[in-house]
Chimera marker file (.cmm) of the C-alpha trace (Angstrom):
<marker_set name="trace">
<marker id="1" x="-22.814" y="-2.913" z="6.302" r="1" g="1" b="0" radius="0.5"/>
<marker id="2" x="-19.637" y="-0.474" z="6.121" r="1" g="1" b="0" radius="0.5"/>
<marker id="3" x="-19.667" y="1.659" z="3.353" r="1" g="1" b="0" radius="0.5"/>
<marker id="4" x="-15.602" y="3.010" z="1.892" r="1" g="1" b="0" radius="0.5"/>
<marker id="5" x="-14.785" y="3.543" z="-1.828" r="1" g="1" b="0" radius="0.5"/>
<marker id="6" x="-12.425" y="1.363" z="-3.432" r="1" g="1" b="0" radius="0.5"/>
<marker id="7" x="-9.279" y="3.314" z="-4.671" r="1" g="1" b="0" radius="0.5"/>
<marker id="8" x="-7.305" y="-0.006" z="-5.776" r="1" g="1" b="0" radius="0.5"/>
<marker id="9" x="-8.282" y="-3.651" z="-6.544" r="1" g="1" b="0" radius="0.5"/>
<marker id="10" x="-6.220" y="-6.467" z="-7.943" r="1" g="1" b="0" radius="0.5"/>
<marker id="11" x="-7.267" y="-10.273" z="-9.055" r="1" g="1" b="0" radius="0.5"/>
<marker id="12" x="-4.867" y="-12.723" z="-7.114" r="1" g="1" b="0" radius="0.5"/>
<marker id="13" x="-2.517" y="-14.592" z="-9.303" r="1" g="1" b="0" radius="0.5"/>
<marker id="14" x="-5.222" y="-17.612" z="-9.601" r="1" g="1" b="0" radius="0.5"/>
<marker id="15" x="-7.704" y="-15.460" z="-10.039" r="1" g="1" b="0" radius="0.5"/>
<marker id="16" x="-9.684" y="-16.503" z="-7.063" r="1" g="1" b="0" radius="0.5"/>
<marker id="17" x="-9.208" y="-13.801" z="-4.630" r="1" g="1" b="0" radius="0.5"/>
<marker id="18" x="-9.368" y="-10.052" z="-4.760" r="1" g="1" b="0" radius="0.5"/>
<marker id="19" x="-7.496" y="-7.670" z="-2.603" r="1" g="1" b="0" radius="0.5"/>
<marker id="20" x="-8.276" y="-3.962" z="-2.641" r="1" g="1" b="0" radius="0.5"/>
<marker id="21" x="-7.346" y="-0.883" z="-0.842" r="1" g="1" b="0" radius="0.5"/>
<marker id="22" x="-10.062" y="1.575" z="0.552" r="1" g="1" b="0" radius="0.5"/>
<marker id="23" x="-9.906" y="5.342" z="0.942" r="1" g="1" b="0" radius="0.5"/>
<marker id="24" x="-10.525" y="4.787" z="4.751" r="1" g="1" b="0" radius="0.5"/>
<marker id="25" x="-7.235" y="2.922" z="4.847" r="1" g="1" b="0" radius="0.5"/>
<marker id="26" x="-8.667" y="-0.552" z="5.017" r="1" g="1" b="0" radius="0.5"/>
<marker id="27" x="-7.357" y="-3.766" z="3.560" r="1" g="1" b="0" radius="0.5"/>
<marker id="28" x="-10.042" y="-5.895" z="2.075" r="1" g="1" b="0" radius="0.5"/>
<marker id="29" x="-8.759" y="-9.282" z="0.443" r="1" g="1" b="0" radius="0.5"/>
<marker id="30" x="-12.256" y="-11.247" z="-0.935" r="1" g="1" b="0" radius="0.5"/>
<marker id="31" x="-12.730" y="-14.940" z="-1.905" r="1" g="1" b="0" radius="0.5"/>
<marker id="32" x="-14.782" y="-15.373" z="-5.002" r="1" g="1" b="0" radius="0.5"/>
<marker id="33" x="-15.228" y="-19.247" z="-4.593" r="1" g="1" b="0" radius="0.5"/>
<marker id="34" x="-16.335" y="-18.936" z="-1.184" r="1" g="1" b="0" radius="0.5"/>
<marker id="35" x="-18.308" y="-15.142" z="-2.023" r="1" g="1" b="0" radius="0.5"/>
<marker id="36" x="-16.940" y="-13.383" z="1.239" r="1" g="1" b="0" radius="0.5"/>
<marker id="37" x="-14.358" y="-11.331" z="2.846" r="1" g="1" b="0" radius="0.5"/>
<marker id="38" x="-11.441" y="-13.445" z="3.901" r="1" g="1" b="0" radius="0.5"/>
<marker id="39" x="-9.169" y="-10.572" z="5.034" r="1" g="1" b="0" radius="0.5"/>
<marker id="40" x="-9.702" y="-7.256" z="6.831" r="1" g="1" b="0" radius="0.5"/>
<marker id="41" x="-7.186" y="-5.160" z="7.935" r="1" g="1" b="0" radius="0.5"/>
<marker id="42" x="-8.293" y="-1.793" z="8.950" r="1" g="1" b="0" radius="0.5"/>
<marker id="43" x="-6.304" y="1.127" z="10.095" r="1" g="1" b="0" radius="0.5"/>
<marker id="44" x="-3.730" y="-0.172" z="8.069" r="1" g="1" b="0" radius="0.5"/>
<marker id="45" x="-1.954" y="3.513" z="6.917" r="1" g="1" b="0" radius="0.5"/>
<marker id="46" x="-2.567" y="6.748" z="8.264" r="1" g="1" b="0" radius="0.5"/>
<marker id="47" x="-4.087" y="8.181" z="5.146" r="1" g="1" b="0" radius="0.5"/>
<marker id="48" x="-5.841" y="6.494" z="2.643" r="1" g="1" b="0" radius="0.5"/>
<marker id="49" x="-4.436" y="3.167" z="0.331" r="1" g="1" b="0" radius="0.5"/>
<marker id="50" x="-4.104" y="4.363" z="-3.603" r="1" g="1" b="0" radius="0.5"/>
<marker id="51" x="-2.619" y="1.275" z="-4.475" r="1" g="1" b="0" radius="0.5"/>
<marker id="52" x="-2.379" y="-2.302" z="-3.571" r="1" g="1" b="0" radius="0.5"/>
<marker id="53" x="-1.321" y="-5.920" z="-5.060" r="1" g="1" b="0" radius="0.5"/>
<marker id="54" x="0.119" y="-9.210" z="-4.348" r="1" g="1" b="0" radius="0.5"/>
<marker id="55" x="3.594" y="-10.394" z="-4.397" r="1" g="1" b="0" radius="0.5"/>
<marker id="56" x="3.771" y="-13.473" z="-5.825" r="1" g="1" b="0" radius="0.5"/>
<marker id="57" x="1.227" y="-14.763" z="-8.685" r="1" g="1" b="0" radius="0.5"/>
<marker id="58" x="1.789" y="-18.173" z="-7.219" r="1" g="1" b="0" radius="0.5"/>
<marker id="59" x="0.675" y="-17.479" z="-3.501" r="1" g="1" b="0" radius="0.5"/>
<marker id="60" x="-1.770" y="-15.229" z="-2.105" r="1" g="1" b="0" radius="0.5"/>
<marker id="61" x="-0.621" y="-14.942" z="1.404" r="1" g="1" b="0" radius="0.5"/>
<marker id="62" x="1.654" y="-11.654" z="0.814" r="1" g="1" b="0" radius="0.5"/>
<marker id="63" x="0.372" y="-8.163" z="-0.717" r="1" g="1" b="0" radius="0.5"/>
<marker id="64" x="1.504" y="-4.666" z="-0.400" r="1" g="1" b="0" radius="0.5"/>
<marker id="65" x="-0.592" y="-1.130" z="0.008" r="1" g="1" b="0" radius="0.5"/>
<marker id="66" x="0.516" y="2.622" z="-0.966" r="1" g="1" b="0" radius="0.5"/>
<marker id="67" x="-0.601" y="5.291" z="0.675" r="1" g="1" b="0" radius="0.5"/>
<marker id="68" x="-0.540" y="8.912" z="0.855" r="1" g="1" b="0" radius="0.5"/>
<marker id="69" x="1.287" y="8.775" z="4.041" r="1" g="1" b="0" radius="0.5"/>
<marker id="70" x="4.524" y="7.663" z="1.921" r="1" g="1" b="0" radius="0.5"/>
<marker id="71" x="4.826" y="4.508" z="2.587" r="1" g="1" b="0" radius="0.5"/>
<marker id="72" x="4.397" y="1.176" z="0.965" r="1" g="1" b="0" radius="0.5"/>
<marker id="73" x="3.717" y="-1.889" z="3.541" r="1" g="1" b="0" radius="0.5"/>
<marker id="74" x="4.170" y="-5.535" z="3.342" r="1" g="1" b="0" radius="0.5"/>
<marker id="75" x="1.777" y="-7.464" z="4.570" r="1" g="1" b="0" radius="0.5"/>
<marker id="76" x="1.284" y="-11.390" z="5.589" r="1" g="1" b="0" radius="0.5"/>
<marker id="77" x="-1.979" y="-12.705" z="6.244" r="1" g="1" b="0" radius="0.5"/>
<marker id="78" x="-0.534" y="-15.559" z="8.136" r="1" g="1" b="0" radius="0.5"/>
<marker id="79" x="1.044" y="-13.592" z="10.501" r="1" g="1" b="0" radius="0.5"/>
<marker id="80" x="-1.546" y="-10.209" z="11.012" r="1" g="1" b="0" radius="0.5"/>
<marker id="81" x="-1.911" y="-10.285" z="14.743" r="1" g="1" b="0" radius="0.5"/>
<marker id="82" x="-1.651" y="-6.582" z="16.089" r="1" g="1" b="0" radius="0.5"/>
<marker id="83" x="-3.103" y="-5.119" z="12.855" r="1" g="1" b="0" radius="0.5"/>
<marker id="84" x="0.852" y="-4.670" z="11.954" r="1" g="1" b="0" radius="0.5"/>
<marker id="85" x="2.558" y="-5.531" z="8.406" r="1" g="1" b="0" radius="0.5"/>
<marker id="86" x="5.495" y="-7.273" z="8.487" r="1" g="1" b="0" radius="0.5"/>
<marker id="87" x="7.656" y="-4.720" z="6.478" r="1" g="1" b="0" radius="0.5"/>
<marker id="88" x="7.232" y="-1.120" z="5.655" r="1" g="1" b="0" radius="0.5"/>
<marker id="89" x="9.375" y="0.460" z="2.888" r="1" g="1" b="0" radius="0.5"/>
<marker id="90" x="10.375" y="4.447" z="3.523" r="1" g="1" b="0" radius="0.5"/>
<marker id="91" x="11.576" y="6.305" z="0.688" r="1" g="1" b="0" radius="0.5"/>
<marker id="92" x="9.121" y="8.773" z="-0.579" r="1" g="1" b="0" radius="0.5"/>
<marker id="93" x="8.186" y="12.329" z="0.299" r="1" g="1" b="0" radius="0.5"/>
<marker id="94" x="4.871" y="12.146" z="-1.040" r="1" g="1" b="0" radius="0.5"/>
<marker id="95" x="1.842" y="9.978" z="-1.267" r="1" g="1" b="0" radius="0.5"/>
<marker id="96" x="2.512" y="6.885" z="-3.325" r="1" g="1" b="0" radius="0.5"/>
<marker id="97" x="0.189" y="6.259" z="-6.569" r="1" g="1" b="0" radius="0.5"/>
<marker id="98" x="0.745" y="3.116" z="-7.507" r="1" g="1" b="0" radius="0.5"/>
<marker id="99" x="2.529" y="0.104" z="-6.376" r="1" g="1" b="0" radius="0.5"/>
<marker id="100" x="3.627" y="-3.062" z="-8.380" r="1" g="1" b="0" radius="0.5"/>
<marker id="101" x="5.042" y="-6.487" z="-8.063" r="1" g="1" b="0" radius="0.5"/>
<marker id="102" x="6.956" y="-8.151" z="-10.573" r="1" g="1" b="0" radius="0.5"/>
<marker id="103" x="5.017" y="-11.335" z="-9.187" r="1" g="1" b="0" radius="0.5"/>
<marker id="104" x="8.297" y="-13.437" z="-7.893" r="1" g="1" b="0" radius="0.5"/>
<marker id="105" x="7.419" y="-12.211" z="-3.948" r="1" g="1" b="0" radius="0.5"/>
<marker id="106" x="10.968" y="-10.669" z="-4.053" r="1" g="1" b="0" radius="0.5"/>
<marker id="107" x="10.679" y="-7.126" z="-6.152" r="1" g="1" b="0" radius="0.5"/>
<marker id="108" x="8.238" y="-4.014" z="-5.954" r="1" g="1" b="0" radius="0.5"/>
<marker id="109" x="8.268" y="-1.148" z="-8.054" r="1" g="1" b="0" radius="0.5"/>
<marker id="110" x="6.265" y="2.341" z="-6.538" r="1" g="1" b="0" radius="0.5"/>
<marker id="111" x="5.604" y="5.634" z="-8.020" r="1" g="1" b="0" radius="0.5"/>
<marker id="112" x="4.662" y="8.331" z="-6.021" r="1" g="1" b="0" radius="0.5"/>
<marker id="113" x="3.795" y="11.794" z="-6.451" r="1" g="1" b="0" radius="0.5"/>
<marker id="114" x="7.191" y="13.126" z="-5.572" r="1" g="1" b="0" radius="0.5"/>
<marker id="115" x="7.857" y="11.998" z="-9.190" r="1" g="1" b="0" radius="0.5"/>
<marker id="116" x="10.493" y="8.979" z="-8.623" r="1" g="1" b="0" radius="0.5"/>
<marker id="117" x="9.772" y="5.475" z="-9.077" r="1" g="1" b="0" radius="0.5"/>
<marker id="118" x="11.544" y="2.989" z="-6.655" r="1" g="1" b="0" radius="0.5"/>
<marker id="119" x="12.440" y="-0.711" z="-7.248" r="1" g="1" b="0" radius="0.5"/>
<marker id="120" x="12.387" y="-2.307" z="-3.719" r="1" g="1" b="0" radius="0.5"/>
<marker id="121" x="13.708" y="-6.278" z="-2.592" r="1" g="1" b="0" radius="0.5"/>
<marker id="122" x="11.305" y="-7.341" z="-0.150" r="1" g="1" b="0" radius="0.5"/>
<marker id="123" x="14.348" y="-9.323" z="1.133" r="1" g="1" b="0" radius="0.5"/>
<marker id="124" x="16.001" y="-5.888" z="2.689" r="1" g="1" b="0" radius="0.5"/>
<marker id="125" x="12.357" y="-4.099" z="4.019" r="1" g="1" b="0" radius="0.5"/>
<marker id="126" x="12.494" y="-2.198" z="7.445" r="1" g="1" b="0" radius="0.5"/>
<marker id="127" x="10.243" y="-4.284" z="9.965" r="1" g="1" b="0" radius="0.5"/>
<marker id="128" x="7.690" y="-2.848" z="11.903" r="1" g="1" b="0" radius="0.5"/>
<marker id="129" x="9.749" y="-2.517" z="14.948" r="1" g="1" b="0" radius="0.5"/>
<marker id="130" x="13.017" y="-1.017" z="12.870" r="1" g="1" b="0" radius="0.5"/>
<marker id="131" x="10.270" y="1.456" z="11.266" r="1" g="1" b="0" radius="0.5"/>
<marker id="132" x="9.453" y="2.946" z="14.385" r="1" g="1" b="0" radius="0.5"/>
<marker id="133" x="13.498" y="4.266" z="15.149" r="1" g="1" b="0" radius="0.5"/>
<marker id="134" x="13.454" y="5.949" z="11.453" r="1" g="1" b="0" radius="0.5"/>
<marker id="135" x="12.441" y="9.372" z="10.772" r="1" g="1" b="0" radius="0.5"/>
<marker id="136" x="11.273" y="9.183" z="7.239" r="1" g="1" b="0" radius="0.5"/>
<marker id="137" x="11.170" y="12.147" z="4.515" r="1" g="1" b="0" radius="0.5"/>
<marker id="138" x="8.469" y="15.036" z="5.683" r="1" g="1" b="0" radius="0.5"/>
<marker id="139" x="5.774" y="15.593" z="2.962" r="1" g="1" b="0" radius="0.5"/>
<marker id="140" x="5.889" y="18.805" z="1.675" r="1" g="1" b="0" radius="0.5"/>
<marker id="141" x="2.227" y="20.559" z="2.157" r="1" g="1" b="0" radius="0.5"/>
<marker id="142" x="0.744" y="22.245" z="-0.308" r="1" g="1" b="0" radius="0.5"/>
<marker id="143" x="2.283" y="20.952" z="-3.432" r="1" g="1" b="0" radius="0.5"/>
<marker id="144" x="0.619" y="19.598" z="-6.402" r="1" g="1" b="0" radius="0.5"/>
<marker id="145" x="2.579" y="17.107" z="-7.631" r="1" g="1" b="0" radius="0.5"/>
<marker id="146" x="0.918" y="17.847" z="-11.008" r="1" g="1" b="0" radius="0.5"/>
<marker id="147" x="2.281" y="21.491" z="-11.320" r="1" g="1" b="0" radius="0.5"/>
<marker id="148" x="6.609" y="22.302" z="-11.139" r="1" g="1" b="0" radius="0.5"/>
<marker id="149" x="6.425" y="24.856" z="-8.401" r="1" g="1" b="0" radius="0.5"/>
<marker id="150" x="4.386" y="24.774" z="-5.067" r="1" g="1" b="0" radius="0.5"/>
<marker id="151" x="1.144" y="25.604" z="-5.739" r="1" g="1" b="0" radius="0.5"/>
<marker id="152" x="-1.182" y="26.922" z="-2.459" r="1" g="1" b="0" radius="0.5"/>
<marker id="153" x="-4.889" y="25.548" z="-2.375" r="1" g="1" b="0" radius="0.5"/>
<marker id="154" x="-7.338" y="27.845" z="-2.014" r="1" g="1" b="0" radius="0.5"/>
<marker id="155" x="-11.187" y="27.504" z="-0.915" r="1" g="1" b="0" radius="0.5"/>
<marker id="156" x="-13.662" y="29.426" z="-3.212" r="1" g="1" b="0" radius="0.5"/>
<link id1="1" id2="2" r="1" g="1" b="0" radius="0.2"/>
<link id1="2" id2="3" r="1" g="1" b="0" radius="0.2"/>
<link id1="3" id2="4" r="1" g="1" b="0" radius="0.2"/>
<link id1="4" id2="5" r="1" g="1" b="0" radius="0.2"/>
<link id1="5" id2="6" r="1" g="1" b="0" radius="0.2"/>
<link id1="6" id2="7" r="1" g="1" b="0" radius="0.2"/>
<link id1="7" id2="8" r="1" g="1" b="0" radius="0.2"/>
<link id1="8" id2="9" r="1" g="1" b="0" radius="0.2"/>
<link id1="9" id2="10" r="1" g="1" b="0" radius="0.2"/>
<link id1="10" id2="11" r="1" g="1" b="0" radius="0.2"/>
<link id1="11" id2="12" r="1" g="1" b="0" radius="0.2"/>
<link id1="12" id2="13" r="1" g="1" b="0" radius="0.2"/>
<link id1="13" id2="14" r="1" g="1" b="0" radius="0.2"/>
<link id1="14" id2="15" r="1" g="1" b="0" radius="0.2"/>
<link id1="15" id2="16" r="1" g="1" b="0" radius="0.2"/>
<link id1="16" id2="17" r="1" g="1" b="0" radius="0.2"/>
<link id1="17" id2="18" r="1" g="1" b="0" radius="0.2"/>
<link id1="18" id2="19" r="1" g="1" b="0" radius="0.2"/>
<link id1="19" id2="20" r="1" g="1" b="0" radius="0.2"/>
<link id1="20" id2="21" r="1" g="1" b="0" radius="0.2"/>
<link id1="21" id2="22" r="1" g="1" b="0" radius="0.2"/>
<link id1="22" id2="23" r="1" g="1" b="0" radius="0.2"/>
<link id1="23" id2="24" r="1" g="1" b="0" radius="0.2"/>
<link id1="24" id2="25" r="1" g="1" b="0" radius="0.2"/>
<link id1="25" id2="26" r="1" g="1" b="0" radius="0.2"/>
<link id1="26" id2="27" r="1" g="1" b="0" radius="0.2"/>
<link id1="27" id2="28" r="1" g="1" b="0" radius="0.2"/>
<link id1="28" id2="29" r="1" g="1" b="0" radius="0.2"/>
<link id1="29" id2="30" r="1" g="1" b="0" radius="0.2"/>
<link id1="30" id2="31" r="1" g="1" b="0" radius="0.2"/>
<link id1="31" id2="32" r="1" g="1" b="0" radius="0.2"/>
<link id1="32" id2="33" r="1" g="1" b="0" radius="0.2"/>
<link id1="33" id2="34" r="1" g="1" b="0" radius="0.2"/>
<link id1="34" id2="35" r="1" g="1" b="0" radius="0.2"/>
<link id1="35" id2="36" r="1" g="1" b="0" radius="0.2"/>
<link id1="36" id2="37" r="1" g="1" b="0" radius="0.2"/>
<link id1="37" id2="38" r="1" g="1" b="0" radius="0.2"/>
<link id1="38" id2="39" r="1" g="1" b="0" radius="0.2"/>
<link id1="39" id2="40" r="1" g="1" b="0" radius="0.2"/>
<link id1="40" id2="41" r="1" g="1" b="0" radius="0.2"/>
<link id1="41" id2="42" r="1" g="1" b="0" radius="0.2"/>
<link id1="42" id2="43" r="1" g="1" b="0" radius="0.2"/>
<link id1="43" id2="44" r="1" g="1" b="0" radius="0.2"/>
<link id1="44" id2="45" r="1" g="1" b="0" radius="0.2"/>
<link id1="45" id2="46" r="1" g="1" b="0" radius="0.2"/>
<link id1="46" id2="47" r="1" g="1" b="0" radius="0.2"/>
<link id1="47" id2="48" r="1" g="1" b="0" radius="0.2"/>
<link id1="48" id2="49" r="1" g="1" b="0" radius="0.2"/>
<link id1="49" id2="50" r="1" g="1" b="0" radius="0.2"/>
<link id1="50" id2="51" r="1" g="1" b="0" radius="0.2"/>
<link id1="51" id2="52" r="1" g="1" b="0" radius="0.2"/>
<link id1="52" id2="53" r="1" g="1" b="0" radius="0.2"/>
<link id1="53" id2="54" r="1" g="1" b="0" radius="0.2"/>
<link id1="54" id2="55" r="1" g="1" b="0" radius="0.2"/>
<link id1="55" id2="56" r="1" g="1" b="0" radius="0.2"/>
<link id1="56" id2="57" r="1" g="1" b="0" radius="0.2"/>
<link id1="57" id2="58" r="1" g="1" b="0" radius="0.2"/>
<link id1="58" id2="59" r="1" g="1" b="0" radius="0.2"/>
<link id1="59" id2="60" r="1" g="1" b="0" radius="0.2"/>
<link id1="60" id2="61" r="1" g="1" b="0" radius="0.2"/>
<link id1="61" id2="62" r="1" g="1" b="0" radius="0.2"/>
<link id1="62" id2="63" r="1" g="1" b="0" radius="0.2"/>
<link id1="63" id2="64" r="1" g="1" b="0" radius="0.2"/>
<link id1="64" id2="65" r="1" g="1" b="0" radius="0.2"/>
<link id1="65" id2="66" r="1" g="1" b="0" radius="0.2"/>
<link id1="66" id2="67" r="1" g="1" b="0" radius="0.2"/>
<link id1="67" id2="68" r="1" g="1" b="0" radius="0.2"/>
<link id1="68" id2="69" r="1" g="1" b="0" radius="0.2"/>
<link id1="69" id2="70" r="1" g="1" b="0" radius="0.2"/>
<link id1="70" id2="71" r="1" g="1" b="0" radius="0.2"/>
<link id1="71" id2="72" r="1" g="1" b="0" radius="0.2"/>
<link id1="72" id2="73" r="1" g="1" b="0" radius="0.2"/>
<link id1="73" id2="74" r="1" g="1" b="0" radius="0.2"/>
<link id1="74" id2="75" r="1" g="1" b="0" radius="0.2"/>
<link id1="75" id2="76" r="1" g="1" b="0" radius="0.2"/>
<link id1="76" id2="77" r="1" g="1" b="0" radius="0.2"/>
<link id1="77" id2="78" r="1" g="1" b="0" radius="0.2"/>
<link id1="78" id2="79" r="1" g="1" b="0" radius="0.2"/>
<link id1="79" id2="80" r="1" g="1" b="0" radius="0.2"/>
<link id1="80" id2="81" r="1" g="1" b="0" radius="0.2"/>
<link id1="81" id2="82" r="1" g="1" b="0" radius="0.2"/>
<link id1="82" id2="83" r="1" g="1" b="0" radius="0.2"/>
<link id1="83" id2="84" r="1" g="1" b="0" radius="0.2"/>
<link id1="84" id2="85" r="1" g="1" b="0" radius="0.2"/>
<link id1="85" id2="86" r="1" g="1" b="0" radius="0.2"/>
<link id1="86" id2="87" r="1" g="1" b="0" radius="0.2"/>
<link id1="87" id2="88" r="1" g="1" b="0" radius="0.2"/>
<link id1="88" id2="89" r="1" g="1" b="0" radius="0.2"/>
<link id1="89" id2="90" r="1" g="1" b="0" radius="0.2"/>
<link id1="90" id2="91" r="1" g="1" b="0" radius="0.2"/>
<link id1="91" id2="92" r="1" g="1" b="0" radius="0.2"/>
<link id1="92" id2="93" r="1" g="1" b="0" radius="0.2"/>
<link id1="93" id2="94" r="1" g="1" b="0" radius="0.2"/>
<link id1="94" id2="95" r="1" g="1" b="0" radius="0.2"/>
<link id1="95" id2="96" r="1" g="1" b="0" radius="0.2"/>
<link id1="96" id2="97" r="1" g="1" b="0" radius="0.2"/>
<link id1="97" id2="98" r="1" g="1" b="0" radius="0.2"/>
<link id1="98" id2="99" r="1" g="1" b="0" radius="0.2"/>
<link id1="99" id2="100" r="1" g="1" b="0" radius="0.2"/>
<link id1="100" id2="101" r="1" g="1" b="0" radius="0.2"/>
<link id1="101" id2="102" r="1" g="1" b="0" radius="0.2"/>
<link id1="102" id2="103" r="1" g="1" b="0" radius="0.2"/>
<link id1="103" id2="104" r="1" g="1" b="0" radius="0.2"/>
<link id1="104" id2="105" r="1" g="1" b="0" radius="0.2"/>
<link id1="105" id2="106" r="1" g="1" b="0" radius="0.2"/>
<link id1="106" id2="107" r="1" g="1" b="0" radius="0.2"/>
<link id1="107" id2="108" r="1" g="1" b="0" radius="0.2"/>
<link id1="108" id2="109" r="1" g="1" b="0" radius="0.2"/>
<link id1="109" id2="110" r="1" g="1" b="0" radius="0.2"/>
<link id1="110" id2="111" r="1" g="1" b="0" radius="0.2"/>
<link id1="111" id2="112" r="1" g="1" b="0" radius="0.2"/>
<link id1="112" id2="113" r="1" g="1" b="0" radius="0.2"/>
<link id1="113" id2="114" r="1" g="1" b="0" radius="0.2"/>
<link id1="114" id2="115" r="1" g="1" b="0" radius="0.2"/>
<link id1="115" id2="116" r="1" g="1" b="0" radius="0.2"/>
<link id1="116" id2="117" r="1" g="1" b="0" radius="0.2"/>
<link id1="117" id2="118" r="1" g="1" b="0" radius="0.2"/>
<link id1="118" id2="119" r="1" g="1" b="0" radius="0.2"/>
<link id1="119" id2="120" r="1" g="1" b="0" radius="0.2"/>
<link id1="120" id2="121" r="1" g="1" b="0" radius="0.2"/>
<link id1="121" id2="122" r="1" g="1" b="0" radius="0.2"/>
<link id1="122" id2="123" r="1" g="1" b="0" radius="0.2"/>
<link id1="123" id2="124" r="1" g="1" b="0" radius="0.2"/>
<link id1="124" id2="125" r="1" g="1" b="0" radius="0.2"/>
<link id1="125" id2="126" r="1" g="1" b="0" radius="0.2"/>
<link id1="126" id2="127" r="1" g="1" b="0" radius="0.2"/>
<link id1="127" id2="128" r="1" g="1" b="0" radius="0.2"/>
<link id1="128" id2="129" r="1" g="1" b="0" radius="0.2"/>
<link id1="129" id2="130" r="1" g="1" b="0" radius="0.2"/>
<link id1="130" id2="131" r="1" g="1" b="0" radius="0.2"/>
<link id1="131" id2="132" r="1" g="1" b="0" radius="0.2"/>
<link id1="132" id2="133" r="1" g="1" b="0" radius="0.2"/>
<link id1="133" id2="134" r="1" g="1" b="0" radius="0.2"/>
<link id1="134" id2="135" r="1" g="1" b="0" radius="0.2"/>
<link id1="135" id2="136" r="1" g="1" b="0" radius="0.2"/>
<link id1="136" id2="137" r="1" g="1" b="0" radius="0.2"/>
<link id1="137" id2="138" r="1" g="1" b="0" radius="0.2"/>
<link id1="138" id2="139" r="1" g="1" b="0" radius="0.2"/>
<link id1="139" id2="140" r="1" g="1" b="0" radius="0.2"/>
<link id1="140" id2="141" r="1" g="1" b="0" radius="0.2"/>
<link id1="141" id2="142" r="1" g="1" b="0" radius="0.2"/>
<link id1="142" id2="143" r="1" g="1" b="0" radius="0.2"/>
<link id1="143" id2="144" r="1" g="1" b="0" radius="0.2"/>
<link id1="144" id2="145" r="1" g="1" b="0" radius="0.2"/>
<link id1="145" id2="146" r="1" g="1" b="0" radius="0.2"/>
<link id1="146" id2="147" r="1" g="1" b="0" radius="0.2"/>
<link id1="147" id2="148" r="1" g="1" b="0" radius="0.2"/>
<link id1="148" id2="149" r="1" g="1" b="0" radius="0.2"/>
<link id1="149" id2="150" r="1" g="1" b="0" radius="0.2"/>
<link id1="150" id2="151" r="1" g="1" b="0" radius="0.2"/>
<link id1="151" id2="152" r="1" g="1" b="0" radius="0.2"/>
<link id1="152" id2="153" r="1" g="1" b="0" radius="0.2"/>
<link id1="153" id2="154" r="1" g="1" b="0" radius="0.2"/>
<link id1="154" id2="155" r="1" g="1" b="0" radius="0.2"/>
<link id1="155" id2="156" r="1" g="1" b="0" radius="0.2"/>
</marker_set>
């Protein structure tokens, strides 16, 4: 049995299913009627998910992850061949802390800690093979996003 904590969970619409983001960067979506994982995507983000939900209350086939690698990622379970989501929304400079859907499948909202929320349209998300020709926002390193100024980590 694989053992990664749970940074983000979120009941499906029908309240059947589960879908939850890892710190390992895994996508688990579970079935409570049938009592098993019906969805694994792993490797999903190069850092690990904070956030994830669905996109539409009325479906469960379409849910989005934030990560700290900046990005938030749309993903289709119909169509997850290749490990790779079907849209990927660039925008932040920081790891993203939450993501939301206002539950129509057509509008996210993100927060991040970069301190800007973002409304995105599913409709106009970069796909996978636009996202690799973009050169998205560079984190800045050693900032706490809880402090104004850069503030350097250090080990004691």
């Amino acid at each position: 049995m694989r053992r990664t904590a749970i940074l983000s969970a979120k009941y499906s619409g029908d309240g059947k299913e589960i879908v939850a983001g890892t710190k390992s960067a895994e996508i688990i979506c579970y079935d409570l009627v049938a009592n098993r994982v019906s969805t694994r995507v792993t490797n999903s983000h190069s850092d690990e998910i904070n956030s994830v939900c669905w996109a539409n209350r009325q479906h469960s086939n379409i849910f989005l992850s934030g990560s700290d690698d900046t990005f938030v990622r749309v993903w289709d379970r119909r169509s997850l061949s290749g490990n790779r989501p079907v849209g990927i929304f660039v925008g932040h400079a920081e790891g993203i802390t939450n993501v939301c859907s206002k539950g129509d499948g057509i509008y996210v909202a993100s927060n991040c800690k970069d301190q800007l929320l973002k409304v995105w349209d599913i409709r106009k998300m970069n796909t996978y093979d636009e996202f690799q020709t973009i050169d998205p926002p560079r984190q800045q390193r050693d900032f706490d996003y809880r402090y104004g100024t850069p503030y350097r980590f250090v080990n004691r």
